[in-house]
Each structure stands twice: as C-alpha cells, then as structure tokens.
C-alpha positions as CSV (number, residue, x, y, z in Angstrom):
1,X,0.0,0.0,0.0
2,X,1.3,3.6,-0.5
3,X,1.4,6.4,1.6
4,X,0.4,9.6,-0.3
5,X,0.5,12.7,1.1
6,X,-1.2,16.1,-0.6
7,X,-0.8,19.7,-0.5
8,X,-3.9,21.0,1.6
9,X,-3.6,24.7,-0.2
10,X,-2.8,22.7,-3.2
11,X,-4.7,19.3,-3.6
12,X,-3.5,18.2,-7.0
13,X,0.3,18.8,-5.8
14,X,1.6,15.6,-4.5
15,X,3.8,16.1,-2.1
16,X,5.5,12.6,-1.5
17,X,4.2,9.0,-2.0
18,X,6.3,6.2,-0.5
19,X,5.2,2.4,0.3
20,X,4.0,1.1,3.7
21,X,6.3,-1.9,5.2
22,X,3.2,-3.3,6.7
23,X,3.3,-5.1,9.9
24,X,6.1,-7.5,9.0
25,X,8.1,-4.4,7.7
26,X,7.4,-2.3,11.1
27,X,8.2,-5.5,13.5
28,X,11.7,-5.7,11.3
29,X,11.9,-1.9,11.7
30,X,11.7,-2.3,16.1
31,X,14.6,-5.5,15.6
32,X,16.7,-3.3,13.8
33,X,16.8,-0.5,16.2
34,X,16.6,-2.8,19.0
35,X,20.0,-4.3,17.8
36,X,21.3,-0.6,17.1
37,X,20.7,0.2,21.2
38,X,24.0,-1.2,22.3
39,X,26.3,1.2,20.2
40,X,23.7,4.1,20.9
41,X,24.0,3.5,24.5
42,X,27.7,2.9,24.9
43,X,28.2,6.1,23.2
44,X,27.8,7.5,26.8
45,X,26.7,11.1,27.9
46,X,29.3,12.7,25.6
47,X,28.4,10.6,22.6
48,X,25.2,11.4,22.9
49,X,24.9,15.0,23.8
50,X,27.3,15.5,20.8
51,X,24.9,13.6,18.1
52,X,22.0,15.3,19.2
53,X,23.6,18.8,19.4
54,X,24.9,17.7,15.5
55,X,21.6,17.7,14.7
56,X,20.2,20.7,15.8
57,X,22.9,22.3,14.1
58,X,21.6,20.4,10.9
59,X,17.9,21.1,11.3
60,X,19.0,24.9,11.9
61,X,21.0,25.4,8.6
62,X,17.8,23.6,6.6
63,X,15.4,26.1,8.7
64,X,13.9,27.9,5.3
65,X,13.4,24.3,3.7
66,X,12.0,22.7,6.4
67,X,9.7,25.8,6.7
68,X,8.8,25.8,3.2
69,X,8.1,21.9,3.7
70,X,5.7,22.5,6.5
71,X,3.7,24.8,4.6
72,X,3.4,22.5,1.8
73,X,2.7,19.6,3.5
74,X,0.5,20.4,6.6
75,X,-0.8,24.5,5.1
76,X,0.7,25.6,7.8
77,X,1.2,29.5,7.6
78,X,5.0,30.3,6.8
79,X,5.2,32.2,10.1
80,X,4.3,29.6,12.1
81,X,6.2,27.3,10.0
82,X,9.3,29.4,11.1
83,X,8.3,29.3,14.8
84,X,8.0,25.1,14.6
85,X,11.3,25.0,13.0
86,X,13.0,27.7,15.3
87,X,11.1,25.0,18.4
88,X,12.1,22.2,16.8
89,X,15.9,23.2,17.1
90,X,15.7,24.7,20.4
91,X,14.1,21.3,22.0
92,X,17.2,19.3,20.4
93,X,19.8,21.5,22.1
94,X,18.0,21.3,25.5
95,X,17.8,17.5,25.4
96,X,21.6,17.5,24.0
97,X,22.3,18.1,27.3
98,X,20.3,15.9,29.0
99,X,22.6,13.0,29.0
100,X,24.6,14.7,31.6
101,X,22.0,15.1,34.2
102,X,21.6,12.8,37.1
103,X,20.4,9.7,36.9
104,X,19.7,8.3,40.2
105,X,20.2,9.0,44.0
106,X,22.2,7.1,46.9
107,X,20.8,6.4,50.0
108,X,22.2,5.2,53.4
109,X,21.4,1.6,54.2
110,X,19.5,1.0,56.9
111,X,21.4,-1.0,59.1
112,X,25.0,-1.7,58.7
113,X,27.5,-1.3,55.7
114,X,26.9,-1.2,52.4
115,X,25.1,1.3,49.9
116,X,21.9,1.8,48.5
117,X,21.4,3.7,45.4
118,X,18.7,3.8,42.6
119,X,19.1,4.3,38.9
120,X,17.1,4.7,35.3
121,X,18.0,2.9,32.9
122,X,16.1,3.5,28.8
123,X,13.5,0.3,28.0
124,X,14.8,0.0,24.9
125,X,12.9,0.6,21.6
126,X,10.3,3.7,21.6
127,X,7.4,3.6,19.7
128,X,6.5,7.1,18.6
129,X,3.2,7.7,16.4
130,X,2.8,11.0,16.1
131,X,0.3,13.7,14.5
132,X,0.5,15.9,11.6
133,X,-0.2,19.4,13.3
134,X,2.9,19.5,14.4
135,X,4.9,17.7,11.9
136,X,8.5,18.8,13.1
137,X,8.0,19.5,16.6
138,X,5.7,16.8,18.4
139,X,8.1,13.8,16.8
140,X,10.8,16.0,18.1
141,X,9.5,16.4,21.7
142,X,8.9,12.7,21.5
143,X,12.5,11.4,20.1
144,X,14.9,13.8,21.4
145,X,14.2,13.0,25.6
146,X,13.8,9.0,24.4
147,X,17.3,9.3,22.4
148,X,19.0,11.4,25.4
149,X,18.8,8.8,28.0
150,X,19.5,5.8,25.6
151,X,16.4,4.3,24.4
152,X,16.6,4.2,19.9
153,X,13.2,5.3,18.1
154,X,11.0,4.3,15.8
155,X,8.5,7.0,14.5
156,X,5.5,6.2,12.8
157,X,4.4,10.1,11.7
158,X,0.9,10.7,10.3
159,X,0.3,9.8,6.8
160,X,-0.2,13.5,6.0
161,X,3.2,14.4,7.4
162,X,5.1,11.6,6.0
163,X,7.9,14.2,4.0
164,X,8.2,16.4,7.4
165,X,9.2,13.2,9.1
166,X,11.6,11.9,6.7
167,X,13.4,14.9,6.1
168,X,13.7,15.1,10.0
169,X,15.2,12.3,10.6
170,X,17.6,12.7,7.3
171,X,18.9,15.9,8.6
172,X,19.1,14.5,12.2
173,X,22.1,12.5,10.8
174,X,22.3,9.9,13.7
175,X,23.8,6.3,13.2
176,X,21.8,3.9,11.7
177,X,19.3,2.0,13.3
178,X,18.9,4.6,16.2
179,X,15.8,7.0,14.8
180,X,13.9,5.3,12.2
181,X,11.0,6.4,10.4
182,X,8.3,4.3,9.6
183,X,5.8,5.5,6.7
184,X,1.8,4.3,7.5
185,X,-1.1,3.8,8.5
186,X,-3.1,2.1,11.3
187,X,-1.6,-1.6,10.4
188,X,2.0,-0.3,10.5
189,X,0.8,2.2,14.1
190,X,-0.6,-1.3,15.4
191,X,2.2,-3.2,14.7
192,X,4.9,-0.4,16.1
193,X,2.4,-0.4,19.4
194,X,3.2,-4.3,19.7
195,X,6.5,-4.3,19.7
196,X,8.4,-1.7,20.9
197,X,9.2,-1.7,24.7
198,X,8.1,2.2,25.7
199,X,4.9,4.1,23.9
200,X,4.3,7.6,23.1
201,X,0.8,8.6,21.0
202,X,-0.5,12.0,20.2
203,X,-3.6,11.6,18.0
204,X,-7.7,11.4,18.1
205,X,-9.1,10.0,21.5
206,X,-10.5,6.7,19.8
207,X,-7.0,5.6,18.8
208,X,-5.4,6.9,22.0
209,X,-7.8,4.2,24.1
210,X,-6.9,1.5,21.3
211,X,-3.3,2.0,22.4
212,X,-3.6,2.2,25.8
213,X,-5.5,-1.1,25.7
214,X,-3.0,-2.7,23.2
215,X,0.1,-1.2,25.6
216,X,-1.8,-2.3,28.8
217,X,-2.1,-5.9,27.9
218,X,1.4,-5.9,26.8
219,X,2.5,-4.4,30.9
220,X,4.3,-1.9,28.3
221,X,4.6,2.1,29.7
222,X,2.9,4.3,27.5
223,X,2.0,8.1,27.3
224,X,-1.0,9.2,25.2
225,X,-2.1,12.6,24.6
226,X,-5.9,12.8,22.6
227,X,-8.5,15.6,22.1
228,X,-8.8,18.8,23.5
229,X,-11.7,20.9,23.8
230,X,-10.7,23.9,25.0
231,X,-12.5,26.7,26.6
232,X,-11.7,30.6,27.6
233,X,-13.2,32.6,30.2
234,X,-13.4,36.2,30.0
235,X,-14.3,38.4,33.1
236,X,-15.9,41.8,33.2
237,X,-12.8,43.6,34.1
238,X,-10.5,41.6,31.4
239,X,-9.0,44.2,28.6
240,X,-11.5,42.9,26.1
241,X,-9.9,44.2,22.9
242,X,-6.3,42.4,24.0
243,X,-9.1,39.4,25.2
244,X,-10.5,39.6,21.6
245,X,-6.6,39.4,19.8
246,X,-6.0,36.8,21.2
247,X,-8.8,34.3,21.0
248,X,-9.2,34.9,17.8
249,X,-5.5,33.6,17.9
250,X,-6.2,30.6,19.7
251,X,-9.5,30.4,17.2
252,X,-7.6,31.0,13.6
253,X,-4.4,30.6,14.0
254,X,-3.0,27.6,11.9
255,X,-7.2,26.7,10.9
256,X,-7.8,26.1,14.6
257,X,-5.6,23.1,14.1
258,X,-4.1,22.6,17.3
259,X,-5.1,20.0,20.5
260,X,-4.7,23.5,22.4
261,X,-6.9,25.6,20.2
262,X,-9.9,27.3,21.5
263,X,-13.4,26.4,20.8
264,X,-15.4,27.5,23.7
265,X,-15.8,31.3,24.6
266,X,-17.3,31.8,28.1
267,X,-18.4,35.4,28.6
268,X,-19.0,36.3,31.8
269,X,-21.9,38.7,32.7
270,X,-21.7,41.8,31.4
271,X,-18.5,40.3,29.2
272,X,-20.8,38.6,26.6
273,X,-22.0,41.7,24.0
274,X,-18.2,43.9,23.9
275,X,-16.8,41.1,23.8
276,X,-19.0,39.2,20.6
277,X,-18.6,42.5,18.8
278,X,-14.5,42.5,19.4
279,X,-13.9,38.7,18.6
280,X,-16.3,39.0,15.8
281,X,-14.3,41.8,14.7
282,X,-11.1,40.2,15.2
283,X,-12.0,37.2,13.6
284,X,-13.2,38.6,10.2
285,X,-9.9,40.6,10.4
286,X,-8.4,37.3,10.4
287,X,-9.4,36.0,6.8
288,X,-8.3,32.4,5.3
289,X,-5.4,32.8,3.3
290,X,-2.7,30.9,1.1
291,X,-0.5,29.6,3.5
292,X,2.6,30.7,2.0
293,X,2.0,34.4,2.4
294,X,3.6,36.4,4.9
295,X,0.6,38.1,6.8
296,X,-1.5,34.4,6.5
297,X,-2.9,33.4,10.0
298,X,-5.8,31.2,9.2
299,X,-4.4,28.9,6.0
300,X,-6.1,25.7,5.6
301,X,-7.3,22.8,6.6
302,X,-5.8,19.4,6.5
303,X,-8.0,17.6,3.8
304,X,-11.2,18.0,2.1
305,X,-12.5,15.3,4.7
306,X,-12.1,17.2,7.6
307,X,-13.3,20.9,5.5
308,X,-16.4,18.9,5.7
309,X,-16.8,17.5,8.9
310,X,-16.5,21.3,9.5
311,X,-18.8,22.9,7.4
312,X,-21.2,19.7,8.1
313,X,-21.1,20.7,12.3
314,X,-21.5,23.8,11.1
315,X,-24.8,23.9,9.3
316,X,-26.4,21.4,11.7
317,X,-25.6,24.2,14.8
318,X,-27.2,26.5,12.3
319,X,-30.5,24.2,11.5
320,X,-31.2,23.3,15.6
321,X,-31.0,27.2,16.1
322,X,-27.2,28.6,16.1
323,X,-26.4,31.8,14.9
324,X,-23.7,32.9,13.0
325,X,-21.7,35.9,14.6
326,X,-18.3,35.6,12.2
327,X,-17.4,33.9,9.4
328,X,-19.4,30.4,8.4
329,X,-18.6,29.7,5.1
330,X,-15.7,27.8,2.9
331,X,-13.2,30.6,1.2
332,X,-13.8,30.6,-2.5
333,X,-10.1,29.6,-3.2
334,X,-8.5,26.8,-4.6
335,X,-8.0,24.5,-1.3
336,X,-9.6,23.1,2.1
337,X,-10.5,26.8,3.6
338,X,-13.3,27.5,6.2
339,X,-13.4,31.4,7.3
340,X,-12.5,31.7,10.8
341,X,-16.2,31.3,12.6
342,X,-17.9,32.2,15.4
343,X,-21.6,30.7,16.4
344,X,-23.5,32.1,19.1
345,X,-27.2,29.9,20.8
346,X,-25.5,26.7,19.8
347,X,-28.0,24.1,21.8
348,X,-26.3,22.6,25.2
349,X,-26.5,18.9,23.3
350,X,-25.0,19.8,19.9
351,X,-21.9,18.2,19.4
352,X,-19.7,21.3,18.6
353,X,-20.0,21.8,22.8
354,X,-18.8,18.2,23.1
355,X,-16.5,16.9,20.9
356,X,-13.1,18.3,19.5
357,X,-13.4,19.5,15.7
358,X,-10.0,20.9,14.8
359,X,-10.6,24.0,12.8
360,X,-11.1,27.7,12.9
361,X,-14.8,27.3,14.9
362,X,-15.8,28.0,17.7
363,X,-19.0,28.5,19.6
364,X,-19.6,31.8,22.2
365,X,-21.7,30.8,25.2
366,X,-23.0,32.9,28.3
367,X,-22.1,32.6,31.8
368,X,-24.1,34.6,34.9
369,X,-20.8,34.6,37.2
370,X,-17.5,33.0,37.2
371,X,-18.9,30.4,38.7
372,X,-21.4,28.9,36.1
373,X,-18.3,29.6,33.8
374,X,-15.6,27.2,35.8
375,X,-18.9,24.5,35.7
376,X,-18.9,24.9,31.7
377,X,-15.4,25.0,31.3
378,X,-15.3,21.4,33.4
379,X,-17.5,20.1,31.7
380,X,-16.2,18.0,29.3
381,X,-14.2,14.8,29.3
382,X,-11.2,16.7,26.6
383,X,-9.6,19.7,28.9
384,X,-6.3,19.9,27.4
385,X,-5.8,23.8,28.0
386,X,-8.1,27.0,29.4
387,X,-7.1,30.5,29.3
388,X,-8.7,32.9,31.7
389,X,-8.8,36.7,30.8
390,X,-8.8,39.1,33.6
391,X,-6.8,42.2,35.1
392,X,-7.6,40.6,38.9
393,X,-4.5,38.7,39.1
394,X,-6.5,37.2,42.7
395,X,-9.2,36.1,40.9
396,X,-7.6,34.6,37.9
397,X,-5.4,32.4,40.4
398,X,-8.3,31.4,42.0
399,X,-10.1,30.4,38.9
400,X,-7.0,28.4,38.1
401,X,-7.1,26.3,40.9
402,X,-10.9,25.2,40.0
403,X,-10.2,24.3,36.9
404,X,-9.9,20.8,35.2
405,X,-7.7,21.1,32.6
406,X,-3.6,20.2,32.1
407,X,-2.6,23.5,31.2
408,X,-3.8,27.3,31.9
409,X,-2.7,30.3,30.8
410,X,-4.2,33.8,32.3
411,X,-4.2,36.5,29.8
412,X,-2.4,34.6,27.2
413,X,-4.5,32.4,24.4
414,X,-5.0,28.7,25.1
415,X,-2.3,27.9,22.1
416,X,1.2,28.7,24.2
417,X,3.3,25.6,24.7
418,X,6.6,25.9,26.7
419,X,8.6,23.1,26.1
420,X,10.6,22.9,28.8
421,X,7.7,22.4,30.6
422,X,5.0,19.2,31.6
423,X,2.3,19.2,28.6
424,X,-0.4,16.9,29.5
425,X,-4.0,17.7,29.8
426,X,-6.6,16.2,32.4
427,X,-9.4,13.4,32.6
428,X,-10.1,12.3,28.6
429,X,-8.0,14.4,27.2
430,X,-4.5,12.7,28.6
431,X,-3.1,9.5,29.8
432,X,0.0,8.0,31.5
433,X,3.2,10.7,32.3
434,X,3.7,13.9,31.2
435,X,5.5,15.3,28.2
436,X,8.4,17.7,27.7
437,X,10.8,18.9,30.0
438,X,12.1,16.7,32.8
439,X,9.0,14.9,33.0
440,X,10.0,13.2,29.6
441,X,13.2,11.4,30.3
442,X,11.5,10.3,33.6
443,X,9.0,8.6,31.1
444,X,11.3,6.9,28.7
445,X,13.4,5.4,31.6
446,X,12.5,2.9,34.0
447,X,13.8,3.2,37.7
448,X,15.9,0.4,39.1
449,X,17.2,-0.4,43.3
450,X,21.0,-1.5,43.6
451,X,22.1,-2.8,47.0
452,X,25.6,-2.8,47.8
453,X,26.8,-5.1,50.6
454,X,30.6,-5.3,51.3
455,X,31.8,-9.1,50.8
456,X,31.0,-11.3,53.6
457,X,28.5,-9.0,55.1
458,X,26.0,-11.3,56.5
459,X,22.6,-11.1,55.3
C-alpha cells in the first residue's frame, strides 16, 4: 500500500508517496533498532549529547526548507512554520544536554554497611506515532528526551506528514538503526504499538484508548495525549480588545488546528455583547489565506474530509437554532479553507459543545458569574488547555485552581506551549506521564534499586 501525502492549499500537488512496510516491515523496523541500542547507549553522555547537538545544528541550517516543507505539507502559515522549526531546534539542544543530568540518587542503608542507590535505565525501543499538526516539533518532543537517556526510536508520523518526518530524521544524521521512520497507517501504528518496549501517542481520542488497551495488555509504559476541547473565560474587568486578539489567535491561528486551540468562549456577565462584537471583529480581520504568504494566519485545513466534517457541524448548529456571529462559510479559493467562525445559541447537546473539531470554529456561550463559567469549562471529558482573561490577578489564580484542565494560561491564548515544561491535559483528554521537559526522560526510563553489601557482610 502507499502512503500519499497532498498539498492542503494545493490538492492536485503531490507532495511525496512512498510504500508502507506493513506489519512484517514495522516488527523488522523495532529489531533493527533494538539491535542498534547497544552502540547508541555505549556512546555515553558525551556521545550522545554531541549527536544530538549535531543535529540541531543540521535542522538549523535547513530552517527555510524545512519551513517551506511544512507549509506545503500540513498549510501551515509560513510564520508559524518558522516558529515550529525555530522550536524544533531549540528542544534538540535542550535534550543534547540531558545525558549529563543525574540519573539516580544514593541512600544510606538502613542498618549496617553497604550502599543503596537507585538508577534509570532507557526500555529500549520507543514507539513514537505521532500527529500531523505539528509535523517537526511533536516527533521532536517525542525522540529527542527517548534518544538522550538511551532508548533508539522508531517514528510512525501521520500519513499527511510523512515528508516532514523523513526529512527530520535525514537531517538528524544519527547512526543507523537509532531514529527510524516508519511511513503508514493504522496496520503499520498497530504493529509499532506491539512491539516496541516504551509508547508515546498523540492523535484522536478513539485511537489513543486503542493504544492504551493494546500497551496495557502488553504491561508496556505508555503516554498518550488525545483531544482537546478547550474553553476561555473572560471576566468583566479583562482588557476585552487584548481578550479579543488573542482568542481569535487561539481560534484562527493555523485553521484552529491545534489540541490546544480554543473552541469554547465563556463570557462572563456583562463580558458577553463587547466582547461578541471585538472577537467577531477580530476574527473577520483574520481571513483564510494561502499559507505561503507572509501576513497568513488562518491557511487551511488538512484535507477535504475534515473541511467537511466542518462545514457539516457547522450547518447542523445553524439548523437546531445557532447563529452565525463571524465567518461560516468555505473561502472561495483553490484548497480546504473554512473562514475563521464564530456561532453564538448553539443548543447545550450539539456536538460542537462536546467533541473536538480541529478548525477555525468555535461556539460563544454565556455565563451569569464565574462560577457557572468554571462548571462549563469542566464540563467536558477533553480539557487539554483553558485561558482565563482578567486584570484581577487574585481572581484569575483562583479560577485556576478550580479548573480541570492540564494546562492554563491567564491573559495569554490557550495555544502557548513551553517546552521545557510538563504538557499533558486532564481526565479524557490525557493519559500515563507527562510530556516535555524533565518529565520526559523520567518517562522513557525505568527506575531500578541496587544494594551494595561489602563481601562477607552477613545477610
């Protein structure tokens, strides 16, 4: 079977088209790195830290190609396409210098001589499948922490992000055998899940339980991070024009096409009509455009699939009663566009308040007090990230502290990721450890006891 992977701006461009191994492929794929783990890991701290410092380097001197990739792979406006490359360089020089962190603790015995002392050790092979959102960065976030503390990879990327991935791992440069990428679909994802001895997933929620199950019964560690449906709460007292900027941000920006996009609006009281007005307003500034051009914001969507899964939400939120206050219909360009869009009266039970949609939509909704906000924004099963806009830094802390979701960012749209920090989200919406930062290489090693006894200490 072949992968084949098309231009969203673009659809009769096709961007690459390889063949998929298949299971027996992908199993031969986890026994070739498997048997490249020895030489990876007896490179040590310095062999390591160097190789993956190498390829930063790499990545950073192919930053405009890689770019230009993104944008005509994923649509992915060339801006941001800049800002995933500039990401994507900066996490490989901060896990470059993770093989020289510490990697266990001593303790004193607790009677007589001897020591006691723990220390991680990498599982092996890690599975990576990975989305196509963030083509450069996600696998990125994913390989670089497994290949600091040891472990080789094999990446399994979304079929629609199949060149990104390649090109990655060609410009990584590392020895053979130790990040291997693995063009596919669900046979070749299912096959990489049962085999490989550590699992990370990013991807839809149904898949994400399929893996956890699959993983589970195996008594093999895994990570998976699903949907996201992500609200904002806006106060009375926020600064509703800076509010405005940047939902509309967190609405538009890349098509809505991130698990950290925004796409539920909670207006508090007297919140709700200045603010509809300034995120309409904001929104319709923020038109669908060819992703390639400087200015571009909203480009489009991913495939002509999900354009109408959109547009289909869409009209059924209008038929049961929803009004349109921005946007609402497909661009008239060549390409999967939808106009950044805002609905307002969308019924409690429609699915747009329920499930995640990934695209430039989302749905305005009124709250009496902060109070019947934090109930709407908990309730859902997918809180990846919540923004709360306020200038009463008290009451934005307190807010934060009531609500269920992984990440929350006050004054700031929903879309920020740091990456030296934990990404997860809460309930649904995440599952196993955390991502990024430190949290990461706790993940993709496994913590082992040692007890020392001087020889001939009795027992």
């Amino acid at each position: 079977m072949s992968i084949d992977s098309y231009n969203p701006a673009d659809p009769g461009d096709l961007v690459i088209r390889v063949e998929a191994p298949g299971a027996a492929g992908t199993a031969a794929a986890v026994e070739r790195a498997r048997a490249a783990g020895a030489g990876w890991l007896g490179l040590g701290a310095a062999g390591r830290s160097a190789a993956l410092g190498r390829a930063a380097a790499a990545l950073e001197a192919h930053a405009e190609e890689l770019a230009a990739l993104v944008v005509r792979e994923v649509g992915k406006p060339i801006a941001e396409a800049r800002g995933e490359v500039a990401r994507t360089v900066a996490i490989w020089r901060y896990y470059a210098q993770a093989p020289y962190a510490p990697v266990g603790e001593v303790h004193e015995p607790a009677a007589g001589q001897g020591l006691l002392m723990t220390r991680r050790r990498p599982y092996g092979v890690a599975g990576l499948i990975t989305p196509w959102n963030f083509p450069l960065a996600i696998p990125t976030w994913k390989a670089a922490p497994a290949l600091a503390v040891g472990n080789t990879v094999v990446l399994k990327p979304a079929p629609e992000a199949t060149a990104c991935a390649l090109r990655l791992a060609e410009l990584a440069g590392l020895p053979e055998g130790v990040l291997t990428v693995l063009p596919g679909g669900a046979e070749e994802g299912a096959a990489l899940v049962d085999a490989a001895d550590v699992v990370s997933f990013t991807g839809s929620t149904g898949v994400g339980r399929a893996v956890i199950a699959a993983t589970g019964a195996r008594g093999v560690p895994v990570q998976a991070e699903m949907g996201g449906l992500n609200a904002a709460l806006v106060l009375p007292d926020a600064d509703i024009e800076q509010a405005a900027a940047h939902l509309a941000s967190a609405v538009a920006g890349y098509a809505g096409q991130k698990c950290t996009a925004t796409s539920r609006v909670i207006a508090v009281g007297e919140a709700y009509r200045p603010l509809r007005e300034a995120l309409a307003k904001a929104l319709t500034a923020t038109a669908a455009a060819a992703p390639g051009e400087a200015d571009t914001v909203c480009g489009p969507v991913i495939s002509e699939a999900a354009l109408d899964r959109l547009t289909g939400a869409l009209d059924s939120a209008v038929a049961a009663g929803a009004t349109v206050v921005a946007g609402g219909a497909r661009a008239e360009r060549t390409g999967w566009y939808l106009e950044p869009t805002l609905l307002e009266d969308v019924p409690a039970d429609h699915p747009l308040l329920a499930e995640e949609f990934f695209g430039p939509l989302a749905v305005l909704v009124r709250a009496a007090d902060l109070d019947e906000a934090i109930a709407l924004a908990n309730a859902t099963r997918h809180s990846l990230a919540t923004s709360v806009h306020s200038r009463d830094l008290d009451t934005a802390l307190a807010a934060a502290d009531r609500l269920e979701a992984g990440m929350i960012r006050v004054n700031a749209p929903s879309s920020g990721v740091d990456f030296h920090l934990p990404f997860s989200g809460a309930k649904s919406a995440s599952y196993g450890s955390r991502e990024q930062g430190q949290a990461a290489l706790e993940f993709f090693t496994s913590s082992r006891t040692v007890t020392l006894l001087p020889a001939g200490t009795p027992r």
